[in-house]
C-alpha distance (Angstrom), angle and dihedral (degrees) to the residues before:
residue distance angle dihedral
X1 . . .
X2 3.47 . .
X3 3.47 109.8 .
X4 3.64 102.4 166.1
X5 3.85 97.0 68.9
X6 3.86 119.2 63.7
X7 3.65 88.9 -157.2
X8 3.70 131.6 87.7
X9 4.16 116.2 -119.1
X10 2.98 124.9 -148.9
X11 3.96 113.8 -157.5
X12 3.82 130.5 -162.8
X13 3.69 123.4 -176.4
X14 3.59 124.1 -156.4
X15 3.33 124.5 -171.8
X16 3.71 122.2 -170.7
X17 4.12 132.3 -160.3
X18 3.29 136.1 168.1
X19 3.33 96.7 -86.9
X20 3.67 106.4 40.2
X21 3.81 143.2 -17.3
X22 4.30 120.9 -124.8
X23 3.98 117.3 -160.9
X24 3.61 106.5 -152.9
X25 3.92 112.9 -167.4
X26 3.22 124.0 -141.3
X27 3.87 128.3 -172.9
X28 4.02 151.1 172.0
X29 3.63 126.5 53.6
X30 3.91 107.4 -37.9
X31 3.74 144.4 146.6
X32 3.58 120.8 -88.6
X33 4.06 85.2 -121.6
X34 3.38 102.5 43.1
X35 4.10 131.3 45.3
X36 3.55 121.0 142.6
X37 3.79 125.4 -159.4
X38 3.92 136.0 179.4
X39 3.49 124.7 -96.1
X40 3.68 93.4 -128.4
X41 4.38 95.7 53.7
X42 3.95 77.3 60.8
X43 3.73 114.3 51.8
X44 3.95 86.2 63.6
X45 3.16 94.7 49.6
X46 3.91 97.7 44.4
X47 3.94 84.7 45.4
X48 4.04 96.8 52.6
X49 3.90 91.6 56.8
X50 3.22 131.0 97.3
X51 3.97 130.7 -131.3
X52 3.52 118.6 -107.5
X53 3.89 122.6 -103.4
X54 4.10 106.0 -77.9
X55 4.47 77.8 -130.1
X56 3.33 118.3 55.4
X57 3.90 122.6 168.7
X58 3.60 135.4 -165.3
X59 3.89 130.6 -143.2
X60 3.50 123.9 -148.8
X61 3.74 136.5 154.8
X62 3.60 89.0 -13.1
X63 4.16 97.2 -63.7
X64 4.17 115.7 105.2
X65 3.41 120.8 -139.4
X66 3.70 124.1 -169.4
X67 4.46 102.6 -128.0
X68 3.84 121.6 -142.9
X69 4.03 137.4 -169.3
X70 3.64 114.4 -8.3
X71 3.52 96.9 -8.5
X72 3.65 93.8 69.6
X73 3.94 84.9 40.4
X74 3.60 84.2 61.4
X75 3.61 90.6 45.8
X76 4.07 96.7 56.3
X77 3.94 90.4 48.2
X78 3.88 83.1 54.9
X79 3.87 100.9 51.4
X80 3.57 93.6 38.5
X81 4.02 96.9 51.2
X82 4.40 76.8 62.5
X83 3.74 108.1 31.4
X84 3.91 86.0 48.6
X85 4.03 98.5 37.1
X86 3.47 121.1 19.6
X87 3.76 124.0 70.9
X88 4.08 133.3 175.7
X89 4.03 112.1 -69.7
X90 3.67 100.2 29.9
X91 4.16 135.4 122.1
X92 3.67 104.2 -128.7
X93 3.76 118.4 -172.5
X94 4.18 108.3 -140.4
X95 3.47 122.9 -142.8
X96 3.99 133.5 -141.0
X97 3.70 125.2 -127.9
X98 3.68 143.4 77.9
X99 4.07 91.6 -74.0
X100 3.85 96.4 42.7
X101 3.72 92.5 52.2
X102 4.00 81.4 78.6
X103 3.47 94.0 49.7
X104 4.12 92.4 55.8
X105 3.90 89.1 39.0
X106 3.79 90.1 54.1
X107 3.91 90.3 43.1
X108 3.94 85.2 58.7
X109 3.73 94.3 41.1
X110 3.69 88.6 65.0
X111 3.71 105.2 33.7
X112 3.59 81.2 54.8
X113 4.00 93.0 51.2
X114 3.34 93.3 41.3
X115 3.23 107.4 -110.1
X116 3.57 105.0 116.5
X117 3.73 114.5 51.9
X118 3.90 133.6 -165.8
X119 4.04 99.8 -1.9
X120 3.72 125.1 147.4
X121 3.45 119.8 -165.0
X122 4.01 137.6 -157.7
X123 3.89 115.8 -133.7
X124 3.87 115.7 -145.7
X125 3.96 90.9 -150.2
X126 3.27 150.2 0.6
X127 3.36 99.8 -90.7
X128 3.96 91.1 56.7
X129 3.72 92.0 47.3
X130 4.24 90.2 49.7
X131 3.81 84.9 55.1
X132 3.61 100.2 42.6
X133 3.41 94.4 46.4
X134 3.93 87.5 55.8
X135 3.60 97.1 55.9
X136 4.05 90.4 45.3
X137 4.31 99.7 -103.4
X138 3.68 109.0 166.0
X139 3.72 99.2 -119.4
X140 4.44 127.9 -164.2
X141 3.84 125.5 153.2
X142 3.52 133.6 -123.1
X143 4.46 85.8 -80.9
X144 3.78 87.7 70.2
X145 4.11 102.0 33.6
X146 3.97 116.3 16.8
X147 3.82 90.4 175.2
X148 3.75 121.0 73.0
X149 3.60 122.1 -166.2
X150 3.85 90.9 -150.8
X151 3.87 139.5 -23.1
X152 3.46 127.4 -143.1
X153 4.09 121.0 -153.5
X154 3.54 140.0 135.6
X155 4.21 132.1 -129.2
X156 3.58 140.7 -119.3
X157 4.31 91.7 -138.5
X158 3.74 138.6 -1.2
X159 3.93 119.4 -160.2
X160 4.18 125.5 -158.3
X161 3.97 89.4 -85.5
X162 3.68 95.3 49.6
X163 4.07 96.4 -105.9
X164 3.54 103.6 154.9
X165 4.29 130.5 -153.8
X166 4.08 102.3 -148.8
X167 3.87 127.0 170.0
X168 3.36 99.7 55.2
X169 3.60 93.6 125.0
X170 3.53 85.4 56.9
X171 3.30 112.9 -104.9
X172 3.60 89.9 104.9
X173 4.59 89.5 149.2
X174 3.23 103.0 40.9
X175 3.63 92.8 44.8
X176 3.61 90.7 54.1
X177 4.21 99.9 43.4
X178 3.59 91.1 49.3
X179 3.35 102.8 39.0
X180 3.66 102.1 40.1
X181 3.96 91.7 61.8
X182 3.82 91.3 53.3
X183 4.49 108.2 112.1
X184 4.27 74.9 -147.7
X185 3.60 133.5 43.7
X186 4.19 122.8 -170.3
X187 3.87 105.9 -164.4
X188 3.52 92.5 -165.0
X189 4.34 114.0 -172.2
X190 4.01 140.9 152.2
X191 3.62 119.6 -112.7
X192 3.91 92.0 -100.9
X193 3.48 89.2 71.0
X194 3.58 102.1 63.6
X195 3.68 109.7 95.0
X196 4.24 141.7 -172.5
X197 4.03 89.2 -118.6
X198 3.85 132.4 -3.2
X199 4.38 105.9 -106.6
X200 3.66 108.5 51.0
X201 3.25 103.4 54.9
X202 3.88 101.5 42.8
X203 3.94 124.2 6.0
X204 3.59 121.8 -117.7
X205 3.76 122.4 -101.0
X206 3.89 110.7 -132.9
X207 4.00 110.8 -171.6
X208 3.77 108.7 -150.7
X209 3.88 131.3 164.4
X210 4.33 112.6 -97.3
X211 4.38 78.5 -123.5
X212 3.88 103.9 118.6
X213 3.89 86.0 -27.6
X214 3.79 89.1 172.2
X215 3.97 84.0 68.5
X216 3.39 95.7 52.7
X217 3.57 91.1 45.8
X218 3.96 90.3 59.3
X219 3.50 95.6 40.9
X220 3.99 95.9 60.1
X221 3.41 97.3 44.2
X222 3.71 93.5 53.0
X223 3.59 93.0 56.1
X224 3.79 116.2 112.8
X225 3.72 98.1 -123.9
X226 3.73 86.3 56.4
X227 3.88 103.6 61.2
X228 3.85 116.5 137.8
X229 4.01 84.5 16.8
X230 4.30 114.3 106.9
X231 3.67 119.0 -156.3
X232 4.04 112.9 -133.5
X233 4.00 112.2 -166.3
X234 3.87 89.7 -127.9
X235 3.85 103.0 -137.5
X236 3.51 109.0 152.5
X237 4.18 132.9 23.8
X238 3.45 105.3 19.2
X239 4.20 90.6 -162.3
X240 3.77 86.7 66.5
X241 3.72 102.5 33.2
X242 4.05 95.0 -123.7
């Protein structure tokens, strides 16, 4: 359990293919890596959704390109997270990653149009806060607004009970100090990333302090639950984990 955060979070997933994109809500108090729901709270949701337009296109930097495959997966789970939870005079914590990039486009889209009105959101890197600042997001940090009304990011693997490996990108602490004070968090993900068991298919992000890192190092890969694993200082690419 969560017992940092006094509040209660409420998580929804949604997880977008091709094909089709399922909401699965999740709510009580609960971890933002673990929340478990049953199988039969998400066939009616999964059935009462629509499919995604067969044509989705992107805008960026003024030049349209029409998206295909899992990139305009990504793309639904993005504009969906905002049509579906964010409304004019929130805080809205934004996410970083390939999937989340949607969800800070689309919040620009409609600040832009209009349609969203005196919101201020919380970027979870810098990344985020380069591209919000492009399209015009009115951006603070957790020292001007510690309570979020929702945050928006995506996830590196989700397993059958919903457990979730994040910061893989890494921005494994902001991630977590934004999003955890959020009353609302959209885990938004394409259907590649849901997996049998967390591990194999992505590898676990460990934050640790650069302070005899070597040390710490040794000292998680000797632990028991750990055997067969090997611990690589990550120090470079963060997609490849080198």
């Amino acid at each position: 359990q969560n017992r940092l955060h006094p509040l209660m979070l409420r998580v929804v997933l949604l997880v977008a293919s091709c094909a089709s994109t399922a909401a699965f809500s999740l709510s009580g108090p609960a971890s933002l890596t673990r929340a478990v729901a049953s199988s039969a709270s998400v066939a009616p949701l999964r059935a009462s959704l629509a499919a995604p337009s067969r044509r989705a296109v992107h805008m960026a930097a003024g030049v349209t390109m029409e998206l295909k495959g899992i990139e305009k997966a990504k793309q639904a789970a993005g504009y969906k997270s905002v049509d579906d939870h964010v409304t004019s005079g929130m805080v809205v914590g934004l996410g970083t990653g390939s999937t989340a990039y949607f969800a800070v486009e689309r919040v620009g889209q409609k600040l832009a149009s209009g349609e969203l009105k005196d919101i201020i959101c919380i970027p979870t890197s810098e990344r985020t806060r380069e591209q919000a600042e492009s399209l015009k997001i009115p951006l603070c940090t957790l020292n001007e607004k510690s309570v979020l009304d929702v945050a928006i990011d995506g996830a590196d693997a989700v397993d059958p009970n919903f457990a979730l490996i994040k910061g893989g990108g890494g921005a494994l602490l902001r991630e977590k100090m934004v999003e955890v004070m959020a009353k609302k968090f959209i885990c938004i993900v394409d259907d590649t990333k849901l997996c049998s068991g967390l591990g194999p298919s992505f590898a676990l992000p460990v934050e640790i302090t650069p302070f005899c890192h070597m040390h710490t190092l040794r000292t998680i890969a000797a632990l028991p639950e750990l055997a067969g694993c090997e611990a690589v200082l990550r120090t470079g690419d963060c997609s490849n984990n080198k």
